[in-house]
C-alpha positions in Angstrom: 19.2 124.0 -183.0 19.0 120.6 -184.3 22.3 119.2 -182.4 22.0 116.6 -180.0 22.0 117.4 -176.2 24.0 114.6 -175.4 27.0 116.1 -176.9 27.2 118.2 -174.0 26.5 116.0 -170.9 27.8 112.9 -171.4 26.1 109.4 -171.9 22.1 109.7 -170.7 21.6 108.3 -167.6 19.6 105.4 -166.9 15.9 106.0 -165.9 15.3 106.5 -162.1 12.2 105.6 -161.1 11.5 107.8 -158.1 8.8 106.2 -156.4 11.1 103.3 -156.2 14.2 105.0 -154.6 11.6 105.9 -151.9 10.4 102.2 -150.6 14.0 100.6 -150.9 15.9 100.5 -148.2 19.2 102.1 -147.4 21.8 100.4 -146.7 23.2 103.0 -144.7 19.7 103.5 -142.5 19.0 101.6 -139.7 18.0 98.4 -139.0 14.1 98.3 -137.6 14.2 97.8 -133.6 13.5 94.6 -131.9 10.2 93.5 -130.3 10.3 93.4 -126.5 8.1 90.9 -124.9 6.4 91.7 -121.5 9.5 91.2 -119.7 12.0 93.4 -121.1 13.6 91.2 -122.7 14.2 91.7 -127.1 12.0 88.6 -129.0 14.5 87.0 -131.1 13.2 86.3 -134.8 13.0 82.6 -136.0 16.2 83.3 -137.9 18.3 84.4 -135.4 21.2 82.6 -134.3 20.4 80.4 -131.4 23.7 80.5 -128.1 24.9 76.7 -128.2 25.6 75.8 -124.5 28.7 74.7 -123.9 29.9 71.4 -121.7 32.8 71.3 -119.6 34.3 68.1 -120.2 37.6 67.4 -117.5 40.5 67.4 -119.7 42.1 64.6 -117.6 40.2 62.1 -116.0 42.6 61.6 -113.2 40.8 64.6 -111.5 38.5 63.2 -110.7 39.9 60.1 -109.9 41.8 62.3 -107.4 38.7 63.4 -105.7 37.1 60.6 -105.5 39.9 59.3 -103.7 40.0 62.1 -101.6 36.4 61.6 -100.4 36.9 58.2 -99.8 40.0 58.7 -98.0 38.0 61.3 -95.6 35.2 59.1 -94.8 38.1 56.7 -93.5 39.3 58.7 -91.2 35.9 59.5 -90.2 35.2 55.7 -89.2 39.0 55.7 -87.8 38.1 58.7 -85.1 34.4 56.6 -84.6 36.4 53.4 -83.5 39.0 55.8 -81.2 35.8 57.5 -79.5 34.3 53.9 -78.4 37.4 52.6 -77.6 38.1 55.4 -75.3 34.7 55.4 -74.0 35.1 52.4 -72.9 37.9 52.7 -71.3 36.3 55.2 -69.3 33.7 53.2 -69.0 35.7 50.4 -67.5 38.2 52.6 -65.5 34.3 54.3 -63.7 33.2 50.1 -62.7 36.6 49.8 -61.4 36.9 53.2 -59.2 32.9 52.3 -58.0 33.7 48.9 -56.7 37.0 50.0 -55.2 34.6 52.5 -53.2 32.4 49.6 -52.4 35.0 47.8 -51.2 36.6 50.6 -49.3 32.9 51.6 -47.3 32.4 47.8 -46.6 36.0 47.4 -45.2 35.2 50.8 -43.3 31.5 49.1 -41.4 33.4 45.5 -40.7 36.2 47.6 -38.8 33.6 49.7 -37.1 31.8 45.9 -36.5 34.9 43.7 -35.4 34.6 44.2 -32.2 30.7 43.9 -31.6 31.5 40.6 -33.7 34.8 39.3 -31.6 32.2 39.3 -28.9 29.3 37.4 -30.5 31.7 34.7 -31.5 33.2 34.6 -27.8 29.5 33.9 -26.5 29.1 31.4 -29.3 32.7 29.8 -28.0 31.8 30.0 -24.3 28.2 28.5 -25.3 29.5 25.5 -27.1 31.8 24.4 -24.9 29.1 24.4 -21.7 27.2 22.3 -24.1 29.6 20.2 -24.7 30.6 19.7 -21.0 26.6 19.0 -20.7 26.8 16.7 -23.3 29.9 14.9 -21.3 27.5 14.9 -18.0 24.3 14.1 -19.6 22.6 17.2 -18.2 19.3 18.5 -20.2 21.6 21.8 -20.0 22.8 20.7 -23.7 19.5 21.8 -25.9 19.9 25.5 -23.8 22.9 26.1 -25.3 22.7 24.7 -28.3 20.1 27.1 -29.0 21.8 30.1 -27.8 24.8 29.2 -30.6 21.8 28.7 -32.9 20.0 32.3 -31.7 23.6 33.7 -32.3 24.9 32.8 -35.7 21.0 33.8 -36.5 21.7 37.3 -35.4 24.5 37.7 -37.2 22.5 36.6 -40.1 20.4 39.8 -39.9 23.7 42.1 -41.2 25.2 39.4 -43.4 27.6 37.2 -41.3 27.9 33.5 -41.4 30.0 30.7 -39.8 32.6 29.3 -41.5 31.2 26.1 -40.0 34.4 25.0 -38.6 34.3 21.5 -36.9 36.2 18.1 -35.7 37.8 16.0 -37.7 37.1 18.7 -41.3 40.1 19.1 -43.1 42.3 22.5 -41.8 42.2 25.7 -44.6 44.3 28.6 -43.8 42.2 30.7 -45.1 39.3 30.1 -43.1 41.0 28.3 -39.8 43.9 29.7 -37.4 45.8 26.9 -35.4 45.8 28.1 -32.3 47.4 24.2 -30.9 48.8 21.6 -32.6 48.1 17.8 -31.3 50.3 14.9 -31.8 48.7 11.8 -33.9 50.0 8.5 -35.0 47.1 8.4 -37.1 48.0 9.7 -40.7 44.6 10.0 -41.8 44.2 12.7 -39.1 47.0 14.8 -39.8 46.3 18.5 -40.9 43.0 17.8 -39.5 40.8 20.0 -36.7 41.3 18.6 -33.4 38.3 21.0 -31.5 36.8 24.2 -32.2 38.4 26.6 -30.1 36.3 29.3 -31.1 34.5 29.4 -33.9 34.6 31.5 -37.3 32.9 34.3 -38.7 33.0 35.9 -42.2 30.7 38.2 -44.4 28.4 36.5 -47.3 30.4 36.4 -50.6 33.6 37.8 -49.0 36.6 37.0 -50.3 38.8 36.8 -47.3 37.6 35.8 -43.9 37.6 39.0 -41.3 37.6 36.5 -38.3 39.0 33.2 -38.8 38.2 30.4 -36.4 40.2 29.2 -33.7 41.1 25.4 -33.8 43.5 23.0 -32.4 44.8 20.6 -35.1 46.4 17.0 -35.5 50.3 16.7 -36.5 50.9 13.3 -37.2 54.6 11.6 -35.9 55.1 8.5 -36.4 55.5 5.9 -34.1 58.9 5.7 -32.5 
């Protein structure tokens, strides 16, 4: 009765205090859950681990070299097509002035062709009345001032639709573009040559034309020298 009992279990065991074994922790129980805020989302302690955000840096800066070449290379073209479109407009521009005064011209070529003859016949009576007052003239008859005024009544009235006298008259230096020789008179007078002689019939032409629809009808000097 008086032997030891730790003969016959071994070394004693170390105190357990049981009170203790129930407040530590485990390490095999589980951790305690996380606090969710209003939105759903876990609150992460102060200690946590915080993600680092990370920055894509280029890993060759010829990249981006590259684009903005490309960008500047586009905005080139850009201005390029810009220039093309005015250029072409105008063209267009240009080739519409040139098709409207070529219709101009066509309509007003189309009226003096429906006038010529209404205007051959004015400038016959203007003809036919000069010369009576020039043979007036010649005789001294009061005849003269009568038709004088009818020439001046007539190139008047052709005023009203834009014709004018190409104020042929003696001695005025002959144009071929406004005068048609209709006789040619000898001269030893070398001043005179390629002068008018007489107003056959006078001229006619529309304001700011550039060719004369009815050029007057003159006689002109020739000078020959004396034999």
């Amino acid at each position: 009765m008086g032997e030891s009992l730790t003969g016959d279990f071994g070394p004693p065991c170390a105190d357990v205090d049981p009170v203790a074994s129930d407040i530590a922790p485990s390490s095999d129980s589980p951790s305690p859950p996380e606090k969710e805020t209003e939105s759903g989302i876990p609150e992460v302690s102060e200690g946590a681990a915080q993600p680092t955000e990370v920055v894509e840096v280029p890993a060759d800066s010829h990249a981006a070299e590259a684009s903005h070449g490309g960008v500047v290379a586009a905005v080139g073209g850009l201005e390029e097509q810009v220039r093309r479109f005015h250029v072409r407009s105008e063209t267009q521009e240009q080739i519409i002035r040139q098709m409207q005064g070529r219709i101009e011209q066509l309509q007003g070529d189309q009226v003096q062709a429906l006038l010529k003859p209404v205007l051959r016949r004015f400038a016959g009576l203007h003809a036919q009345a000069a010369e009576a007052a020039e043979r007036a003239r010649e005789r001294g008859e009061k005849a003269e001032k009568d038709f004088d005024f009818f020439m001046d009544a007539i190139e008047e009235s052709l005023g009203l639709i834009d014709v004018e006298s190409v104020a042929a008259a003696p001695s005025a230096e002959f144009d071929p573009a406004k005068h048609h020789a209709a006789r040619v008179v000898p001269t030893s007078d070398a001043e005179m040559d390629k002068r008018v002689h007489r107003v056959l019939r006078q001229g006619f032409t529309y304001v700011d034309a550039g060719r004369v629809f009815l050029p007057a009808q003159v006689s002109v000097y020739r000078y020959q020298p004396p034999q």
